[in-house]
N, C-alpha and C positions, 0 to 999 in steps of 0.2 A: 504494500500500500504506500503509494507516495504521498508525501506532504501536499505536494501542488497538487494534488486534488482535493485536500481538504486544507484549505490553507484554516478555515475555524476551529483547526484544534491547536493552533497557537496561540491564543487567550488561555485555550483551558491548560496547557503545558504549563503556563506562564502561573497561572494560579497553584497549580499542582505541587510547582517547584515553592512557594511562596509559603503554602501550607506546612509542607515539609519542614522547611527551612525555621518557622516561627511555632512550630509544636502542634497547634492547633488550629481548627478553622476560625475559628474568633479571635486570637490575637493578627491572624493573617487579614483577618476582616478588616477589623479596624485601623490597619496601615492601608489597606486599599482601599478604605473608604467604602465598603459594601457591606453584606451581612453575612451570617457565618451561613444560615442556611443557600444563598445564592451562590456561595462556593461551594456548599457540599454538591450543588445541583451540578455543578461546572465539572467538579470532578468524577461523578458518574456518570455525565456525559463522554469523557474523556475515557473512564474507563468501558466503556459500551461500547465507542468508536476502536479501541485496541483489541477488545474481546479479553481482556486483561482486570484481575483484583490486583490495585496498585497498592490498599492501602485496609489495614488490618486496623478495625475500632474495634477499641472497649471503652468502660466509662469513664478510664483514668486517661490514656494517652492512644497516641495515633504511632501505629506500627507497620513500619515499610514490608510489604510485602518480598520473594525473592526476585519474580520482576519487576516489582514495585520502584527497588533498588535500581534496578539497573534504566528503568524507564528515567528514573530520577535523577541519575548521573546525565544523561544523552538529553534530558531537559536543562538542565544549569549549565550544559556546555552550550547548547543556543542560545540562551539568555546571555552567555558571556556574550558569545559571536556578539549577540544583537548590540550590549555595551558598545563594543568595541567600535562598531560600525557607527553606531552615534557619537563616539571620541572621536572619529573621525569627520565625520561629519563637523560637530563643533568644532574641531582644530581647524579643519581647512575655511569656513565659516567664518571665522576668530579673524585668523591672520589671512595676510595676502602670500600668499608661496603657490608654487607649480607653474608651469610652462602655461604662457598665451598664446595660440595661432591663431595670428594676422594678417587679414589679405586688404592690400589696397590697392589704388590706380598706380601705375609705374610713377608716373609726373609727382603724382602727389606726395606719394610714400619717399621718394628722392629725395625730394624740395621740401616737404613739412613736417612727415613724419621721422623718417628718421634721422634726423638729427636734434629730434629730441630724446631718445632710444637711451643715451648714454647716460643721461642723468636719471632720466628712470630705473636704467637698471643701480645706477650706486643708490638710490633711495629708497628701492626696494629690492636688497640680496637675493632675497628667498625666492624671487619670481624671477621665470626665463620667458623670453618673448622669441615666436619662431615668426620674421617679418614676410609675407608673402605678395611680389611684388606684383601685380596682374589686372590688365583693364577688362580681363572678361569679369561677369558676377557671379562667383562662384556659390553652390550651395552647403551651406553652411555647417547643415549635418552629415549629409552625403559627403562631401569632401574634410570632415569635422575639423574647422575652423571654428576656434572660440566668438571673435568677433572679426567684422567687414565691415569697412568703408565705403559709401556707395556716394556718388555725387546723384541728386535725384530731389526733384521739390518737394515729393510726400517718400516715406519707406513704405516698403509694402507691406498688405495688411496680416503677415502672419510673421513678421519680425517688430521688436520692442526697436526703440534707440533713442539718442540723444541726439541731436544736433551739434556740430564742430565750431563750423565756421561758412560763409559762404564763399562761392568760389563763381570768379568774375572773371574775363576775359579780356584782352584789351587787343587792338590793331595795329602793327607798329611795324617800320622798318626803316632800313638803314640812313643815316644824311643823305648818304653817295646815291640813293637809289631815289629817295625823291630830288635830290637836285638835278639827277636826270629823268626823272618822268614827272615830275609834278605830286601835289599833293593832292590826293582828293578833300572836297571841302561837303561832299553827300556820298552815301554807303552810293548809291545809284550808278555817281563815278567807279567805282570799284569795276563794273565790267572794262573801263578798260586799262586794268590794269591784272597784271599775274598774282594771280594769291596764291596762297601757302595754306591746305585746309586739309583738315582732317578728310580721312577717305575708308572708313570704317561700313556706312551706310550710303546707300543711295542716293539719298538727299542731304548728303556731310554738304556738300558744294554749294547748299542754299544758308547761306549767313543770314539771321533775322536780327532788327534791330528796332530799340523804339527810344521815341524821344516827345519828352511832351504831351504826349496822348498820342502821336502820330505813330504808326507800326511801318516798318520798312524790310522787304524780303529782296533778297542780290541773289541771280545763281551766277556766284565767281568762277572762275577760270582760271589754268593755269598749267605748269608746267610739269609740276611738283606738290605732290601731294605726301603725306606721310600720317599713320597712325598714332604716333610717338609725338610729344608735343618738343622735346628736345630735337630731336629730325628738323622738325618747321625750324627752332628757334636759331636752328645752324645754317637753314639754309636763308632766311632771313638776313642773318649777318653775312652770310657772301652775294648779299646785294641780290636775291631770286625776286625778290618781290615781298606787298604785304602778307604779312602773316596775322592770321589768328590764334592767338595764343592766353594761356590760363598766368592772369597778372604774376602769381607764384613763379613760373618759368621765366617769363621777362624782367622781372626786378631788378637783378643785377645790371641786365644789360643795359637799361633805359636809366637806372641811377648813374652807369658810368659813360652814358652817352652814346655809346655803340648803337643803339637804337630810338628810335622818336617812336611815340605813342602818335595816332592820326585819329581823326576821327572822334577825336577826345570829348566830344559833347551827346555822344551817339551811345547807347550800354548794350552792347550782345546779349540778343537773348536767345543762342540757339542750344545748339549740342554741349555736354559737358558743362553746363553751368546752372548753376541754384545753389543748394546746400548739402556741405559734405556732412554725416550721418556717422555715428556708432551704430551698428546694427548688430543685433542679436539677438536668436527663436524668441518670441514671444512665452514660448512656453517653458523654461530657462528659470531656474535661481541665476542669482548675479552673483558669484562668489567675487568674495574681496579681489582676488588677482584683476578680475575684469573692475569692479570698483575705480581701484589706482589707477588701472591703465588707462582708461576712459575719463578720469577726471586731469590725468596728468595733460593725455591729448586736448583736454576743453580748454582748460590755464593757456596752456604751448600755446594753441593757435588760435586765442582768443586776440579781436582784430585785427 
């Protein structure tokens, strides 16, 4: 007879081992908060289900039968088990330790996340973090990833998360290359000029942008295309043309001048942009480790 098919003889195991343990059913009562005849009932249940006398009365004391014994050892050793697994439980509940797998966008995880990585780990020892760099979206259980990073204006409705930060886009390219083609002064102008655009989807090549209430859609062109926002930002800088790139990618280049921002009154609202997301099962405890990690990422890349 296996357990898992009667998983309700583990109350009455549990009561069995308790009566034992404390002499009688009354004093065993009174710690569980029940009454003595509702545990004699538990245990004749118990004994019915084994086809077993566990347990020898008279009217002075309660006497362990020879399987009674032995039923009574193989119950206190699951009671431990059961301990145990509850100390574990509270330990890892308590503290933040054990390994986090993370998956996020290449660009992002590069540029934002990880180089926040290193002070997280000196502040928290006991946690290892496995960084997983990738623009597909992977599934979280299926591929068991603790938590995922998603750029995305809502998360989907069977993951929990936190919001990071938002993630904006800008237009920009080289002095050298508007001094020779001009600036555009309207997304509109953009046809005629070579862009640099993501090439993931079928419609990557249509740039949306709005200003004002006004909504403006470009299908750009170009020579050069790349899924990678680093790709664009290189070829950018060897004068190819504008590029559309996630502001995080161009920072450097546009604070140290290698590149101009255009467009600069216009906000992309197309591909890759809204808000980057902690995501994790909805149906999930949040153990401390995800805790830290998630609040260290909110701090890092807050503004």
């Amino acid at each position: 007879m296996s357990i898992n098919h009667h998983p309700a003889l583990l109350p009455l195991m549990a009561s069995f081992v308790r009566v034992v343990e404390h002499g009688s059913f009354s004093a065993a009562a009174r710690l569980q908060g029940t009454s003595a005849s509702a545990l004699s009932r538990q245990l004749a249940q118990l004994e019915a289900h084994l086809g077993l006398r566990l347990l020898e009365r008279t009217t002075r004391r309660l006497r362990l039968s020879e399987a009674g014994a032995e039923v009574f050892e193989r119950c206190r050793e699951m009671l431990a088990a059961a301990d145990a697994a509850l100390a574990v439980g509270e330990r890892l509940m308590s503290d933040a330790r054990g390994q986090v797998r993370l998956s996020v966008p290449k660009a992002f995880g590069k540029y934002l996340v990880a180089p926040l990585m290193a002070d997280f780990l000196v502040r928290y020892p006991e946690v290892d973090v496995s960084l997983n760099l990738s623009d597909r979206s992977p599934d979280p259980i299926a591929e068991g990833f603790d938590l995922i990073i998603r750029i995305t204006e809502q998360p989907p409705e069977h993951m929990a998360g936190r919001p990071l930060c938002q993630v904006e886009h800008v237009l920009c390219a080289t002095p050298e290359y508007l001094a020779r083609h001009g600036r555009p002064q309207h997304p509109q102008e953009l046809v005629r000029h070579p862009c640099l655009y993501l090439d993931e989807r079928t419609d990557d090549h249509r740039w949306h942008f709005a200003k004002d209430g006004e909504q403006c859609t470009v299908a750009v062109r170009g020579r050069f295309a790349s899924n990678h926002s680093e790709v664009r930002l290189n070829g950018a800088l060897n004068h190819l043309g504008i590029a559309c790139l996630p502001s995080f990618t161009a920072a450097e280049a546009l604070a140290d001048g290698r590149l101009v921002q255009v467009l600069s009154d216009w906000r992309y609202t197309g591909s890759y942009h809204g808000t980057a997301w902690a995501l994790y099962p909805s149906n999930r405890h949040l153990p401390p480790k995800l805790r830290v990690l998630i609040d260290h990422l909110a701090a890092g890349l807050a503004g």
